[in-house]
Backbone as XML, in Angstrom:
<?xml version="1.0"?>
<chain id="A" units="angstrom">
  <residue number="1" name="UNK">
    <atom name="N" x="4.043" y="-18.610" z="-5.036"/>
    <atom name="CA" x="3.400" y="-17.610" z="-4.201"/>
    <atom name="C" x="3.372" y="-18.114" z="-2.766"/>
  </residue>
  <residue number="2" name="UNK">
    <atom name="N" x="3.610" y="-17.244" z="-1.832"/>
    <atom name="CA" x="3.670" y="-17.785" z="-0.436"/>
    <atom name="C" x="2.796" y="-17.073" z="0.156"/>
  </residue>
  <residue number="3" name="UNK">
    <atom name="N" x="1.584" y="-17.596" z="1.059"/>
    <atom name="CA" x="0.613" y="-16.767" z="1.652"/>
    <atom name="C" x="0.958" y="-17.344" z="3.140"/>
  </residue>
  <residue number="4" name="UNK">
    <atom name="N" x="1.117" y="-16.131" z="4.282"/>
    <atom name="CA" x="1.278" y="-15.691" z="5.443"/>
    <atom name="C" x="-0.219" y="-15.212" z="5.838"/>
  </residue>
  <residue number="5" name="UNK">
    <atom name="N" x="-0.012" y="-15.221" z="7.166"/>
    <atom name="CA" x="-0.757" y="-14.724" z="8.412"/>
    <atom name="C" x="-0.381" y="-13.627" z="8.902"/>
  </residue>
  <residue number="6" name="UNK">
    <atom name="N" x="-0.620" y="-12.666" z="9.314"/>
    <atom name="CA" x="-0.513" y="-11.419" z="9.744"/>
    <atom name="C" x="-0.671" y="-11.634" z="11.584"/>
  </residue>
  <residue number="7" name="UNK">
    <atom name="N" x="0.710" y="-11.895" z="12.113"/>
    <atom name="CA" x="0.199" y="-12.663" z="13.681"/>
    <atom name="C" x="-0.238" y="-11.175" z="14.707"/>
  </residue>
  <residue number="8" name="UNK">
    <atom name="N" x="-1.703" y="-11.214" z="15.317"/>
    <atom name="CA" x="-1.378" y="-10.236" z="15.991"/>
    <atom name="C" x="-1.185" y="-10.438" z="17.240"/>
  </residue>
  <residue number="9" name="UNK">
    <atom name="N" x="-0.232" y="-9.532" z="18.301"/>
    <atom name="CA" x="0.005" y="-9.809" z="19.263"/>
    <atom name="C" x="-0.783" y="-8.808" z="20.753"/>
  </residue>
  <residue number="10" name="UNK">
    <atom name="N" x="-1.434" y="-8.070" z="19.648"/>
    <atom name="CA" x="-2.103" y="-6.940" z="21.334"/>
    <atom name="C" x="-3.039" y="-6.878" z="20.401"/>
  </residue>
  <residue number="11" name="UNK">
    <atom name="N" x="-4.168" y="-6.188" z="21.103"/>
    <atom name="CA" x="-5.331" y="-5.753" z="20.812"/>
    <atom name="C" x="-5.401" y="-4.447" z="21.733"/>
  </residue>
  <residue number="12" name="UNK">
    <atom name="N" x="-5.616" y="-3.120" z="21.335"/>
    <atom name="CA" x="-5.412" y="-1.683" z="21.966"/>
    <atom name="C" x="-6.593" y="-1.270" z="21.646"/>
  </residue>
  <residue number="13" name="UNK">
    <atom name="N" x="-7.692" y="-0.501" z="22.408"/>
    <atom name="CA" x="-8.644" y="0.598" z="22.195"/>
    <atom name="C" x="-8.640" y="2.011" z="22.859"/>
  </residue>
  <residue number="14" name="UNK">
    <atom name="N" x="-9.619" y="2.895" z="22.408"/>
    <atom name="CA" x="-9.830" y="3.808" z="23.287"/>
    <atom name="C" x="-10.908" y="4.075" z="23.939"/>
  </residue>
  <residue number="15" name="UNK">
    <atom name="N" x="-12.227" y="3.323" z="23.994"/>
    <atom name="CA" x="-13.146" y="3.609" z="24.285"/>
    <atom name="C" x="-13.684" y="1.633" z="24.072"/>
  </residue>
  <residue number="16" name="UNK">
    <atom name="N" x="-14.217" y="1.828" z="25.511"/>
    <atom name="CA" x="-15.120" y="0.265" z="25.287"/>
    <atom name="C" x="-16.219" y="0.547" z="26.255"/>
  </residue>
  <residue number="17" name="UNK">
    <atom name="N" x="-17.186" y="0.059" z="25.089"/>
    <atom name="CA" x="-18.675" y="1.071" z="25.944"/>
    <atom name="C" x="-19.691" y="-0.371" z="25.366"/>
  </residue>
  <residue number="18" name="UNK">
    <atom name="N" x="-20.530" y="-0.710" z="26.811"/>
    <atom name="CA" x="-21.269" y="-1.860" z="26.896"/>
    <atom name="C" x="-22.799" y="-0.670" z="27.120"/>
  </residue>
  <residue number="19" name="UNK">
    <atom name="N" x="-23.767" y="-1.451" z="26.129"/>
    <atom name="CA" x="-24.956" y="-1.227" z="25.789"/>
    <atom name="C" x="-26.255" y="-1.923" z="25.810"/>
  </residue>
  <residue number="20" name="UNK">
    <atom name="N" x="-27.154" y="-1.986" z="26.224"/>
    <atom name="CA" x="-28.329" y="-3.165" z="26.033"/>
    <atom name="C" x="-28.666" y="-2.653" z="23.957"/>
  </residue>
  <residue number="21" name="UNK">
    <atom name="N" x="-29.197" y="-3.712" z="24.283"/>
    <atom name="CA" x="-29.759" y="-3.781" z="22.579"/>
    <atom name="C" x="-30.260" y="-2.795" z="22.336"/>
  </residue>
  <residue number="22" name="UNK">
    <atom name="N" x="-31.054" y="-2.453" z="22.498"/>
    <atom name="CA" x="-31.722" y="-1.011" z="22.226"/>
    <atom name="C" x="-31.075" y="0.135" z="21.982"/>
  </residue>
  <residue number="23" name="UNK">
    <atom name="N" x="-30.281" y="0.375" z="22.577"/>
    <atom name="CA" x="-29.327" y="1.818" z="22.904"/>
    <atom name="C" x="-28.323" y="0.948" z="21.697"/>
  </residue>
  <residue number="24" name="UNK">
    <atom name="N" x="-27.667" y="-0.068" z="21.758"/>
    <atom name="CA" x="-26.767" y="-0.382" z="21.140"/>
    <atom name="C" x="-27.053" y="0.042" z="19.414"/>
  </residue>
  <residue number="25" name="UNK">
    <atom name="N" x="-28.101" y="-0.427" z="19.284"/>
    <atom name="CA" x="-28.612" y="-0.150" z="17.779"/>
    <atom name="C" x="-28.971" y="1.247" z="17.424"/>
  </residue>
  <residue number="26" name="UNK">
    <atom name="N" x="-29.271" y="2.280" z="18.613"/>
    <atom name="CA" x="-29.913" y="3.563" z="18.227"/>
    <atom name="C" x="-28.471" y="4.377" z="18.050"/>
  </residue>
  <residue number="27" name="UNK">
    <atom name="N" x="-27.530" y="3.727" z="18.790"/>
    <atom name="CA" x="-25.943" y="4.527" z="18.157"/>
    <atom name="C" x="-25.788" y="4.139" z="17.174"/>
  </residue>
  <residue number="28" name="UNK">
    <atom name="N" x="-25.840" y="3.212" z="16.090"/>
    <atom name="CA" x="-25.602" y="2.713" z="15.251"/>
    <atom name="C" x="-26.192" y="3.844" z="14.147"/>
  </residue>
  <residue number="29" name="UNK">
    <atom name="N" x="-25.331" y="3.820" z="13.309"/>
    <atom name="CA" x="-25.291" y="5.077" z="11.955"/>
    <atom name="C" x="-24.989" y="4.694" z="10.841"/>
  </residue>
  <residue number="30" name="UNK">
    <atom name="N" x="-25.717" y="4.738" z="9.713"/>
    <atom name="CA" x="-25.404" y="4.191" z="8.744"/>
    <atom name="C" x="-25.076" y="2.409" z="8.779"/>
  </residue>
  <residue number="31" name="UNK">
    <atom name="N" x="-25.058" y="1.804" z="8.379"/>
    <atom name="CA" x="-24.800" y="0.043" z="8.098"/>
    <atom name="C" x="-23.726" y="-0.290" z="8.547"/>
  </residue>
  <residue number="32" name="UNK">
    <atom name="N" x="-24.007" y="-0.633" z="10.406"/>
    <atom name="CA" x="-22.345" y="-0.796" z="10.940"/>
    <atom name="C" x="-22.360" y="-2.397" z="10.580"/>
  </residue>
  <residue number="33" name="UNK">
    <atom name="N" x="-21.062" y="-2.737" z="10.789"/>
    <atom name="CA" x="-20.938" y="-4.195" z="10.779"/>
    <atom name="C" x="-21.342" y="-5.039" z="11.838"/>
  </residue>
  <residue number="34" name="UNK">
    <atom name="N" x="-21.908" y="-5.785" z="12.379"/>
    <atom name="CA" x="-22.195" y="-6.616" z="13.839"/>
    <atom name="C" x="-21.428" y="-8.222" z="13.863"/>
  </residue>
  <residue number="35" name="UNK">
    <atom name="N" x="-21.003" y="-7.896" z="14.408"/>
    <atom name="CA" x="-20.240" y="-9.374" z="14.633"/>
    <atom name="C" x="-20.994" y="-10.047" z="15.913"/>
  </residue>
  <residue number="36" name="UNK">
    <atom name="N" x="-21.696" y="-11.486" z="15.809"/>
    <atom name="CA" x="-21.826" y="-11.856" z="16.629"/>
    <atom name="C" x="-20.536" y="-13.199" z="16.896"/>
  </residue>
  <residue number="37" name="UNK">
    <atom name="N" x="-20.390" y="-13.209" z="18.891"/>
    <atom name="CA" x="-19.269" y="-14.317" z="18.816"/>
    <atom name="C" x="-19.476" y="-14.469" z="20.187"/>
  </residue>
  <residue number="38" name="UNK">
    <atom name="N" x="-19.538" y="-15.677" z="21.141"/>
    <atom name="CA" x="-19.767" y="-16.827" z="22.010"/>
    <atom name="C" x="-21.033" y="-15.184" z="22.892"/>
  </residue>
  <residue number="39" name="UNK">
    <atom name="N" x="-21.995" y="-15.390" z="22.465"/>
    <atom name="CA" x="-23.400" y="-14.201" z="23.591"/>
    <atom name="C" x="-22.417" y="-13.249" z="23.422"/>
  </residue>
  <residue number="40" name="UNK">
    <atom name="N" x="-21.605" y="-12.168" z="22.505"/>
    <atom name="CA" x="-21.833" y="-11.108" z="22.285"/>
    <atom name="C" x="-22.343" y="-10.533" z="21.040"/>
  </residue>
  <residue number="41" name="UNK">
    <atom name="N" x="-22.645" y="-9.139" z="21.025"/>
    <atom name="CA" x="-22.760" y="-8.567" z="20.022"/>
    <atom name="C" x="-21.602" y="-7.692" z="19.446"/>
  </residue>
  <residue number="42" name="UNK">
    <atom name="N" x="-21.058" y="-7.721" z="19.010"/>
    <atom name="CA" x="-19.630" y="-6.794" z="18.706"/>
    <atom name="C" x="-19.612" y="-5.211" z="17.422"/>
  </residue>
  <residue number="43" name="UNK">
    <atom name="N" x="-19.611" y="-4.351" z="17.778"/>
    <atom name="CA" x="-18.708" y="-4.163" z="16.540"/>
    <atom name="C" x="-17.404" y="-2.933" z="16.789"/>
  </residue>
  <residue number="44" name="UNK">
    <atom name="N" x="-16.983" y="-2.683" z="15.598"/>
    <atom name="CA" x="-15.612" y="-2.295" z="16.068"/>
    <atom name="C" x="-15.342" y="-0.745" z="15.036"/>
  </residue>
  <residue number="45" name="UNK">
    <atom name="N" x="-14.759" y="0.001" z="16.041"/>
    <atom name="CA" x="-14.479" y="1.522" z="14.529"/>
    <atom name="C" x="-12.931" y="1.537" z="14.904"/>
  </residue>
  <residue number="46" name="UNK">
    <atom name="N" x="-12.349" y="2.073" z="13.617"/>
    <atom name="CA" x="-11.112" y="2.104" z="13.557"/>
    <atom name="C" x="-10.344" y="3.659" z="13.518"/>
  </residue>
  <residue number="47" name="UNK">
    <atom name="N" x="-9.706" y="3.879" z="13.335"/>
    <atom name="CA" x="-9.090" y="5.342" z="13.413"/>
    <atom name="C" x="-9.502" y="5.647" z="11.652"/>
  </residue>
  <residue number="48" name="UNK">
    <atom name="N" x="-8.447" y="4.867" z="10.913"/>
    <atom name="CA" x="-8.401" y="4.449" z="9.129"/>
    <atom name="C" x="-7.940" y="3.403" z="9.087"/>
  </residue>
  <residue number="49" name="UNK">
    <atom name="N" x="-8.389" y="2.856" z="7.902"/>
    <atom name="CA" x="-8.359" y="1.675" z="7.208"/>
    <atom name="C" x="-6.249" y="0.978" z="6.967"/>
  </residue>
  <residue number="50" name="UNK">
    <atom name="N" x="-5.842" y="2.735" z="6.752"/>
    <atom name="CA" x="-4.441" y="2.226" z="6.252"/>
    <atom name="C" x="-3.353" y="2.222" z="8.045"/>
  </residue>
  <residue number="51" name="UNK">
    <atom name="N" x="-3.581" y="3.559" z="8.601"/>
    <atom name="CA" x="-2.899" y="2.812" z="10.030"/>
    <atom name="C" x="-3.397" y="1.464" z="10.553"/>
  </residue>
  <residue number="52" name="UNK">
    <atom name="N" x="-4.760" y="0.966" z="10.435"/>
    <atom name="CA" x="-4.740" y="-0.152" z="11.286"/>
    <atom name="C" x="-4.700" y="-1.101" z="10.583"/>
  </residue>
  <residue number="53" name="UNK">
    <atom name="N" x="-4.245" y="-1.925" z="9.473"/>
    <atom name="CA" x="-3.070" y="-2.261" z="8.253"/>
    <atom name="C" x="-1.938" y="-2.412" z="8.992"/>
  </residue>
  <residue number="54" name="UNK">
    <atom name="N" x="-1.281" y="-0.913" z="8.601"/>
    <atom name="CA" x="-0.376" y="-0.682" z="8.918"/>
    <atom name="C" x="0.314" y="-1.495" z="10.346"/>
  </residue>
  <residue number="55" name="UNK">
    <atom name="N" x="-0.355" y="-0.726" z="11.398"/>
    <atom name="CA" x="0.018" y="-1.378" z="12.952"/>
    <atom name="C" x="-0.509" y="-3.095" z="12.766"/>
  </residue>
  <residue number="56" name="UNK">
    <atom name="N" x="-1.175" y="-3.821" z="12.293"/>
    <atom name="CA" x="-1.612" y="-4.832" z="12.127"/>
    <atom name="C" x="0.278" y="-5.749" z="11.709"/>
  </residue>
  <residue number="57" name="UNK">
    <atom name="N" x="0.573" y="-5.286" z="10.430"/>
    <atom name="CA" x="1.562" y="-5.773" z="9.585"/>
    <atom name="C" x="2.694" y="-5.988" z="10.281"/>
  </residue>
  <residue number="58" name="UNK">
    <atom name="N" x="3.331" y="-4.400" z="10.662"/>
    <atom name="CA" x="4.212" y="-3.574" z="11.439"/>
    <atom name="C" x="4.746" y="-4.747" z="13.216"/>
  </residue>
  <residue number="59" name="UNK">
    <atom name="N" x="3.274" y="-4.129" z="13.737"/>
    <atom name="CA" x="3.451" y="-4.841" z="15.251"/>
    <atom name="C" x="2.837" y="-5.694" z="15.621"/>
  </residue>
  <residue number="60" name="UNK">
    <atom name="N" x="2.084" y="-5.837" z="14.620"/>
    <atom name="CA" x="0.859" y="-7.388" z="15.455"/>
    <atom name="C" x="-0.252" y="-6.216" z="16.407"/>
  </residue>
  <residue number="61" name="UNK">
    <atom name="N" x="-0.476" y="-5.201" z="15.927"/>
    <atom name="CA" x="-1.282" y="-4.884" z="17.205"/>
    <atom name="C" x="-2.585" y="-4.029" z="16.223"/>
  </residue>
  <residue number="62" name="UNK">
    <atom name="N" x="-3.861" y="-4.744" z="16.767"/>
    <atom name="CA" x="-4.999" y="-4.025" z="16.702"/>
    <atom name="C" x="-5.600" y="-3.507" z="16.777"/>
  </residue>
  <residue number="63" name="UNK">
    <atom name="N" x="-5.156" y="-2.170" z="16.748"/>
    <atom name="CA" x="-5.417" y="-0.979" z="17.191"/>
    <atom name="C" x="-7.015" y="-0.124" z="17.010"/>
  </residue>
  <residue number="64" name="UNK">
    <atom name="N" x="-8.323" y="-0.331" z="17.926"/>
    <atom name="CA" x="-9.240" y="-0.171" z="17.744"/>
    <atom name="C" x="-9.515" y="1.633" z="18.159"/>
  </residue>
  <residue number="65" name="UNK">
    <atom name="N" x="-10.761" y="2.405" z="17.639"/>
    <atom name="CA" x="-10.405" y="3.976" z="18.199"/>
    <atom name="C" x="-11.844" y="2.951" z="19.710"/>
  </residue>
  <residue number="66" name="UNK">
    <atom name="N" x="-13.306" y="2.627" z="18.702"/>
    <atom name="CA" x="-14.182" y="2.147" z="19.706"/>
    <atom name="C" x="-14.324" y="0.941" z="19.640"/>
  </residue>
  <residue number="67" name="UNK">
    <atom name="N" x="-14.670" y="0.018" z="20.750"/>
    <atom name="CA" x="-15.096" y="-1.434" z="20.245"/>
    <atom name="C" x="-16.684" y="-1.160" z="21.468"/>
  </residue>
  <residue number="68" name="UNK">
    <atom name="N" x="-17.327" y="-1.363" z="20.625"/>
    <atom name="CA" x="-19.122" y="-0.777" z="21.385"/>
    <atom name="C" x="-19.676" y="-2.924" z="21.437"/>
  </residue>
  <residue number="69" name="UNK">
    <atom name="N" x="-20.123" y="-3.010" z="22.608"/>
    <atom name="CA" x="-20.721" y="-4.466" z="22.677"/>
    <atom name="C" x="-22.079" y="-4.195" z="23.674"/>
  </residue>
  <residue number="70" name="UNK">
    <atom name="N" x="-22.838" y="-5.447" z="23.461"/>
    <atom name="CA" x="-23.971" y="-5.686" z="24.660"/>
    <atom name="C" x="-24.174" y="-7.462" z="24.278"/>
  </residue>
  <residue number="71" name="UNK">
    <atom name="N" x="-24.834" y="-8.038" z="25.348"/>
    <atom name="CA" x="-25.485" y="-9.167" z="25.626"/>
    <atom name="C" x="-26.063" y="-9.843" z="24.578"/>
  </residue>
  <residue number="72" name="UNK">
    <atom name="N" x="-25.599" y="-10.836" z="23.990"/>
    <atom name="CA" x="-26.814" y="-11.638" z="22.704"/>
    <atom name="C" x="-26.492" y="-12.751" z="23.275"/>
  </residue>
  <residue number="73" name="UNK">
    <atom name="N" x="-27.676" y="-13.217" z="24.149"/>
    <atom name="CA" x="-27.118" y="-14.995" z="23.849"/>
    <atom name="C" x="-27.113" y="-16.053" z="22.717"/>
  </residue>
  <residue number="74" name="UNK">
    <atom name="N" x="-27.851" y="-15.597" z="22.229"/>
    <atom name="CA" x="-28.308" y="-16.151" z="21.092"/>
    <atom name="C" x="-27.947" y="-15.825" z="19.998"/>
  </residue>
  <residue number="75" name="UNK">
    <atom name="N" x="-27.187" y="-16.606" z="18.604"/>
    <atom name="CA" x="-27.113" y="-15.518" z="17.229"/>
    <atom name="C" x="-28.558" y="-15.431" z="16.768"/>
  </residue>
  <residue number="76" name="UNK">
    <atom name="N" x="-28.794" y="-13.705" z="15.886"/>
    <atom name="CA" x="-29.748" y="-13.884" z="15.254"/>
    <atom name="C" x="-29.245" y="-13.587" z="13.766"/>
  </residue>
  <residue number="77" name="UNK">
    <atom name="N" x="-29.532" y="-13.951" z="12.756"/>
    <atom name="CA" x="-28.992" y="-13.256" z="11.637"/>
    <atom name="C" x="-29.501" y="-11.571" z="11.500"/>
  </residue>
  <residue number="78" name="UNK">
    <atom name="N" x="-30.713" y="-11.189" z="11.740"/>
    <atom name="CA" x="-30.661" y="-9.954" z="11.903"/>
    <atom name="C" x="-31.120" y="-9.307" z="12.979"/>
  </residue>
  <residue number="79" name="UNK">
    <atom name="N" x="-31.038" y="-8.149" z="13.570"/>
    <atom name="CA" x="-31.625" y="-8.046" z="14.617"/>
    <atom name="C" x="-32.295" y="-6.668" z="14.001"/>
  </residue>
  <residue number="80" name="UNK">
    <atom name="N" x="-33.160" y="-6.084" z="14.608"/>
    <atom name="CA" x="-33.965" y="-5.175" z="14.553"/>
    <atom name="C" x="-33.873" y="-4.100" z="15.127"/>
  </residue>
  <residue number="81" name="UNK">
    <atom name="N" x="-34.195" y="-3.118" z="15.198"/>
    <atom name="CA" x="-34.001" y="-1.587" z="16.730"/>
    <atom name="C" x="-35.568" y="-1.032" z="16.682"/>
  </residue>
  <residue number="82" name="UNK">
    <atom name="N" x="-35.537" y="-0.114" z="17.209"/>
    <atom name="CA" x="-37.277" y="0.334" z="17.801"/>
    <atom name="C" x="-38.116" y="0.821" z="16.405"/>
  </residue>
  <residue number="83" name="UNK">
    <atom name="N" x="-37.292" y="1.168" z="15.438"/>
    <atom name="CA" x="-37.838" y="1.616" z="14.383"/>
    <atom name="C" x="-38.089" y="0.704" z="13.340"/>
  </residue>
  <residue number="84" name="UNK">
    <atom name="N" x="-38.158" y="-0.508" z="13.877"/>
    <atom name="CA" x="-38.081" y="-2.092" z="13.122"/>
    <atom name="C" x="-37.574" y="-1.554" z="11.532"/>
  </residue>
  <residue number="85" name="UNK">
    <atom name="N" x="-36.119" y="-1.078" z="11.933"/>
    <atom name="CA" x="-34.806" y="-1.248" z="10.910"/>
    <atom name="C" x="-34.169" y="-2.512" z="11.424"/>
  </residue>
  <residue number="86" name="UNK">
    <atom name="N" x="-33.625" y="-3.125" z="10.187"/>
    <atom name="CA" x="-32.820" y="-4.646" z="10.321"/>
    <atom name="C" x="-31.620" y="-4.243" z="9.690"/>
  </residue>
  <residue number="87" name="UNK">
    <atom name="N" x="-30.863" y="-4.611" z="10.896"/>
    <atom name="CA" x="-29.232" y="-4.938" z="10.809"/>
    <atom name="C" x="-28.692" y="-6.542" z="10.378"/>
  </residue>
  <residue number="88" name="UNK">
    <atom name="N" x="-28.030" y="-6.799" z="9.463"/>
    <atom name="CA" x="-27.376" y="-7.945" z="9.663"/>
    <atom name="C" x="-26.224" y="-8.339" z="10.459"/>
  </residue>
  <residue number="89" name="UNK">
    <atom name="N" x="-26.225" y="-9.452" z="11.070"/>
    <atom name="CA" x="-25.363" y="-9.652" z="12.014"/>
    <atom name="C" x="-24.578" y="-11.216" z="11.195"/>
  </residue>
  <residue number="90" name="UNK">
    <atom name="N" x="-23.287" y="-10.962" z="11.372"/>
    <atom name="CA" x="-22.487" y="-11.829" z="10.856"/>
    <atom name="C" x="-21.849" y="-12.623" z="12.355"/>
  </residue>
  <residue number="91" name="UNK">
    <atom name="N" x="-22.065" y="-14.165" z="11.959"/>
    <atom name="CA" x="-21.857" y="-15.339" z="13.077"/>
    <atom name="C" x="-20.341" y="-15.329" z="12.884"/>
  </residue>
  <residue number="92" name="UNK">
    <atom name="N" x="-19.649" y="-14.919" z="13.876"/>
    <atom name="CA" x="-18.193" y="-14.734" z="13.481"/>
    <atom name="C" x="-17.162" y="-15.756" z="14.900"/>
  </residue>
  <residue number="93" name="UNK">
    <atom name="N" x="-18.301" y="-16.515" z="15.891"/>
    <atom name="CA" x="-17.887" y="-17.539" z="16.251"/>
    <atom name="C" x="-16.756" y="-18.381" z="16.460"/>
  </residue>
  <residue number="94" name="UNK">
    <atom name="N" x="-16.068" y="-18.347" z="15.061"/>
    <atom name="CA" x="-15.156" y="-18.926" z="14.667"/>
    <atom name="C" x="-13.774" y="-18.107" z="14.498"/>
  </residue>
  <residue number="95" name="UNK">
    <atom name="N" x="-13.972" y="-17.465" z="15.062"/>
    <atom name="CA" x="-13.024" y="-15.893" z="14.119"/>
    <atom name="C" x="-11.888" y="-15.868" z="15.993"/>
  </residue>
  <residue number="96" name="UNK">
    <atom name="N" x="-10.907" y="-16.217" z="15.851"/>
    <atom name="CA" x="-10.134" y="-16.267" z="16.476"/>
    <atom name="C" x="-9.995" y="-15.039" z="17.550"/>
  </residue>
  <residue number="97" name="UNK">
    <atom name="N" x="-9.315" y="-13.577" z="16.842"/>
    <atom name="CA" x="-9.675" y="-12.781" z="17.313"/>
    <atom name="C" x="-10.628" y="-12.022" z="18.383"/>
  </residue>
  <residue number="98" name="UNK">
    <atom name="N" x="-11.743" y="-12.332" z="17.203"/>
    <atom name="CA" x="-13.176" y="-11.900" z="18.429"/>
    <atom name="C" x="-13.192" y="-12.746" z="19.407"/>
  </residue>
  <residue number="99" name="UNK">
    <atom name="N" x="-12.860" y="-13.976" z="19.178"/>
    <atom name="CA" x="-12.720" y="-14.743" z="20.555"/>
    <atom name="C" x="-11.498" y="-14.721" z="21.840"/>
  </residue>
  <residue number="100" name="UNK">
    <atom name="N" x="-11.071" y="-13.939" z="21.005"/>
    <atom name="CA" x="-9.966" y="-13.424" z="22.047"/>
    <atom name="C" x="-10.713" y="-12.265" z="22.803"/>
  </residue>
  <residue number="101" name="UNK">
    <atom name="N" x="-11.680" y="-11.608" z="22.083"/>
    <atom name="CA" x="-12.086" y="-10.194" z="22.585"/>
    <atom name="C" x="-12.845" y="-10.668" z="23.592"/>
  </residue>
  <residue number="102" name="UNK">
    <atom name="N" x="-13.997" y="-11.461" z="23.218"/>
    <atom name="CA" x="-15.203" y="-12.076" z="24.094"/>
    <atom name="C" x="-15.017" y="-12.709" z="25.334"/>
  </residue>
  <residue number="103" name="UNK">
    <atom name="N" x="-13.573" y="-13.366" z="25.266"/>
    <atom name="CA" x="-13.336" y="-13.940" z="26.667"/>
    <atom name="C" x="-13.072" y="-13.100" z="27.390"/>
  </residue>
  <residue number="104" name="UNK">
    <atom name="N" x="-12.484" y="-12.119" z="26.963"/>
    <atom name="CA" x="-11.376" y="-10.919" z="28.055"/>
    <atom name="C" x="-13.042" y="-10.395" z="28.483"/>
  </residue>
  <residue number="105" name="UNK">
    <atom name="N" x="-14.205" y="-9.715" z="27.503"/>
    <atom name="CA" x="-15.367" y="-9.130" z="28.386"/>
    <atom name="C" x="-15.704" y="-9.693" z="29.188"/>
  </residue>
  <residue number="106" name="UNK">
    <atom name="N" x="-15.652" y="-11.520" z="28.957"/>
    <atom name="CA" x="-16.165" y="-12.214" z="30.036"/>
    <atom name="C" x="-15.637" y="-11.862" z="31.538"/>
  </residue>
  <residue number="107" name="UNK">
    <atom name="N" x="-14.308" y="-11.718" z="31.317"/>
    <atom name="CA" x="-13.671" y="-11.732" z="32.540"/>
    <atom name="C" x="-13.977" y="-10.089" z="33.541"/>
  </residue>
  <residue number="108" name="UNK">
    <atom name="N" x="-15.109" y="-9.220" z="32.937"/>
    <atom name="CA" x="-15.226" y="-7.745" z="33.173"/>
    <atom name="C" x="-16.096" y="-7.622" z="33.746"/>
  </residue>
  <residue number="109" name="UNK">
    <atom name="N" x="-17.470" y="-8.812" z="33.609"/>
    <atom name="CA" x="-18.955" y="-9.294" z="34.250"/>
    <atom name="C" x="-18.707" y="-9.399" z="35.655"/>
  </residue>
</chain>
């Protein structure tokens, strides 16, 4: 059995919309995913599951529809919103990718 990497080479969106915490969590619908990675908060919506696969495999490219972020310096494992509902937030730090994402916001400050 031979296991590969899927190399990607772009990262594409249509919408990148920065939020304070508050607002960030009151868009939030249903159990989004939160990625935290170097003081952001991340998370990401896709068009479907099988084009962005697909373009992943195909071209190397990550084709996002939103990628929605705000300010965390800090990880928390969960964070809370005004209606003290708790989100879990996954420490994703390490995750190559998002760290590709996080530097480029840096460079937007």
């Amino acid at each position: 059995m031979e296991i590969t990497k899927n190399q990607t080479k772009k990262i594409s969106y249509n919408n990148l919309i920065e939020y304070n915490m508050d607002n960030f969590l009151a868009i939030s619908t249903g159990q989004p995913l939160l990625f935290w990675c170097d003081g952001y908060l991340l998370s990401f919506s896709r068009f479907n599951i099988d084009s962005f696969e697909e373009n992943i495999i195909k071209h190397g490219n990550r084709c996002y529809d939103t990628i929605v972020y705000c300010k965390m310096p800090e990880f928390k494992p969960i964070v809370t919103d005004i209606h003290n509902n708790g989100f879990p937030v996954i420490d994703d730090s390490t995750n190559e990718i998002h760290k590709y994402v996080t530097d480029w916001l840096q460079t937007l400050d």
